[in-house]
C-alpha positions in Angstrom: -33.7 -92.7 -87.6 -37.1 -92.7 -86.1 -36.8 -88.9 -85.6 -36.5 -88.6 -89.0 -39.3 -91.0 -90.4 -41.6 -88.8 -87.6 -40.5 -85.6 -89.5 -40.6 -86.5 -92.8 -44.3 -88.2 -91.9 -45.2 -84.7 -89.9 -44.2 -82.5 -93.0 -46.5 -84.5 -95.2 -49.6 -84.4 -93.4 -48.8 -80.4 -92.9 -48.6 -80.1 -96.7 -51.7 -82.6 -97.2 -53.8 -80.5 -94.6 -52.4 -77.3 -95.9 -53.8 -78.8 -99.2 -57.2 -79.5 -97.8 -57.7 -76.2 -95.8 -56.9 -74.5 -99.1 -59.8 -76.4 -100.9 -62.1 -76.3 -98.7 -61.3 -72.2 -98.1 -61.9 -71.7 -101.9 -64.9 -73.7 -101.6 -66.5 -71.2 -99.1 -65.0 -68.2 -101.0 -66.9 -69.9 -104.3 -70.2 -70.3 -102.5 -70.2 -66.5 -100.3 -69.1 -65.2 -104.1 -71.7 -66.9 -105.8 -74.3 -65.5 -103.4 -73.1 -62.2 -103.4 -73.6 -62.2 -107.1 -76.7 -63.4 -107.1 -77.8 -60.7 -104.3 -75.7 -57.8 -106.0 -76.6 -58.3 -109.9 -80.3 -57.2 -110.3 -79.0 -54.4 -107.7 -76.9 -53.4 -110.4 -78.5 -53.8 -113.2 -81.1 -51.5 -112.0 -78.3 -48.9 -111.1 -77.2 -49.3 -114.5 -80.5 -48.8 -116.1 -81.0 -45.8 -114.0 -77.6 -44.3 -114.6 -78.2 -44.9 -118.2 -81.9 -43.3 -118.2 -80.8 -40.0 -116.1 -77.7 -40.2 -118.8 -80.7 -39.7 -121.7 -82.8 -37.5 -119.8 -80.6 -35.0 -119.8 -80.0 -34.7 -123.2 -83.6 -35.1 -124.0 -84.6 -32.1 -121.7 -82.4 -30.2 -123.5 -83.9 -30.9 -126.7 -87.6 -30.4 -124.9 -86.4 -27.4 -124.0 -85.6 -25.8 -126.8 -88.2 -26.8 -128.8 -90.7 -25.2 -126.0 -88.7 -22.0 -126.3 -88.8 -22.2 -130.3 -92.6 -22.7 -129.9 -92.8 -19.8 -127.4 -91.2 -17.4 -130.0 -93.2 -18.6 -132.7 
């Protein structure tokens, strides 16, 4: 009987520290997230500006272009 009072005692603190440990993992996960995004975002934002501008340019050179070689002819 007192084997089984051990065990059943045993199998609840596994679950309550398996609890825990899961908590407290998420916790850290939270926290090394939350700086990573606060490292990473103006990193990207800039990309995404610049992706965006070289994105216009393009077009825009294309137009400048053609208007130089209108004016060239005329």
């Amino acid at each position: 009987m007192i084997e089984f009072l051990l065990t059943v005692i045993f199998i609840v603190l596994f679950v309550w520290t398996a609890k825990l440990l899961f908590k407290i993992s998420w916790g850290i996960a939270k926290i090394i997230a939350t700086v990573l995004l606060v490292l990473a975002l103006p990193v990207l934002v800039v990309c995404f500006l610049l992706a965006g501008g070289v994105a216009l340019l393009i077009p825009i050179a294309i137009v400048g272009g053609v208007v130089g070689i209108i004016k060239l002819f005329t």
